[in-house]
Structure formats: structure tokens, C-alpha cells
C-alpha angles and dihedrals in degrees: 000000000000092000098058118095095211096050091052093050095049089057087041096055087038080052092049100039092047098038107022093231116135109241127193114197112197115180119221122160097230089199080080115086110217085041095089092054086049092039081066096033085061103045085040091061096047079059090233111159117215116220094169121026108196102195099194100152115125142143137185149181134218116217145076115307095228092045095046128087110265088220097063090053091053087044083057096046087047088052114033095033110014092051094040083051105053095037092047093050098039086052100042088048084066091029095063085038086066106031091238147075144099135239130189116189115200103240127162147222081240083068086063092051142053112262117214096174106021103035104136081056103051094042094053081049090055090047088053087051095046092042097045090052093048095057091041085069104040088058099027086116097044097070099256124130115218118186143170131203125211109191120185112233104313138191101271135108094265092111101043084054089043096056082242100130093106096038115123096214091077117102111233110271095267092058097058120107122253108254093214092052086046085057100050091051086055 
């Protein structure tokens, strides 16, 4: 969903008619190496200024580690660690310039746990946690704010893209937690 165009600019015309802020929905498929850097180019060049960056994308899959493509781990690690990486460091650049700014990396309670099925994914979540605490100390006295959240298993469609749909480590659907609680929380 974050990747279609169509679907970005419908909750970008539901944000602006419901808010009046003007939103600008720009589609990159952050599995794709050089897309974070023109992901920034691109903002960069509208000469919008972010004052809170919200990296929330994030991908798994269930299964063993020696039985699964090495393509789709590296897939995961580009998506879930390279991009953080470069979007966290290009903001924060500008961030620490101007003595503001916020930044909310997108962790998980799976950081804080072993993974069998779904390795490659919590490890890439415990390096986001590790990460995000590192830098939050390096700029605590420069007036940024660094976060991670760390959600439980929540309604998306996480575990419909992980392969996940017959594992027996998701809750039962009550039991998931609401995205948009999980956002106010961010």
C-alpha cells in the first residue's frame, strides 16, 4: 500500500481535507537502494523542511533462515536497516544544523526477543532499537528528539506480506493491536 501512488494520494487528499495541511505524497520503493537518497533529493528540491521524520517502513518473512531466498533477506536488511539508515542520517544532518527536529524509528517488541521464523526480521528490529538508542545519546544535548517504538503484533498487513498468515506466534485477531493506537502512541 505505501508504495501506490493512488492509494498515497487518497490519504493525502482525506489529511488535507480533514486537517488543512498541505500534504505532498511522493511514492519510492525503499527496497531499492539508491530510492532513500532520492526520496530526499526529491523532498529537498520541493523545498519542504522536515521537522519530524516517522521511518515506519518495514517488511518480514516467516520461515526457516536456511530454507529461505537469500534475496528476500537482503530485500528485508535494505528495507528495514539501509533506508533507516540513510533517512535518519540525511534528517538529522539538517536536524542538528538547526538545533530541532524529531525522529521516530519504527522498532519492535520482536528487537527485545529471539526470532526462529522470522530471524533476518527481528534482528534488523534489534538493530533499529540499538541504533536509535545510540544516536539518542550522541545528540541528547542538541534539542532532537530521537524514539523508537516498539508495538506488539498489530492489524496491518505485516503478516499477510510476511507469510505469516498460518504461524502460530499471531495473536488472534482480537488480540492485535489497533494501528492507529499504536500511532498515537508514536
Amino acid at each position: 500500500m505505501a508504495r501506490s501512488q493512488e492509494e498515497l494520494d487518497k490519504t493525502a487528499t482525506v489529511l488535507n481535507s480533514s486537517y488543512g495541511t498541505p500534504v505532498t505524497a511522493i511514492t519510492k520503493d525503499l527496497f531499492l537502494p539508491e530510492s532513500a537518497n532520492e526520496l530526499y533529493e526529491e523532498i529537498k528540491n520541493k523545498n519542504i523542511r522536515i521537522d519530524i521524520l516517522f521511518n515506519n517502513a518495514g517488511q518480514g518473512h516467516y520461515g526457516l533462515f536456511a530454507d529461505s531466498e537469500l534475496e528476500k533477506d537482503l530485500d528485508i536488511i535494505q528495507l528495514n536497516i539501509f533506508s533507516l539508515v540513510v533517512l535518519t542520517k540525511l534528517y538529522l544532518k539538517e536536524m542538528v544544523s538547526r538545533g530541532d527536529g524529531k525522529i521516530l524509528n519504527l522498532s519492535s517488541v520482536a528487537s527485545k526477543s529471539r526470532g526462529p521464523w522470522n530471524s533476518v526480521y527481528q534482528a534488523t528490529k534489534a538493530f533499529v532499537q540499538s541504533f536509535t538508542e545510540a544516536i539518542r545519546y550522541e545528540v541528547k544535548d542538541k534539542g532532537i528528539t530521537i524514539t523508537a517504538l516498539l508495538p506488539g503484533a498489530t492489524d496491518t498487513y505485516f503478516f499477510n506480506k510476511a507469510d505469516m498468515e498460518s504461524s502460530k506466534g499471531i495473536p488472534d485477531k482480537s488480540k492485535l493491536s489497533d494501528p492507529a493506537d499504536v500511532a498515537k502512541d508514536g
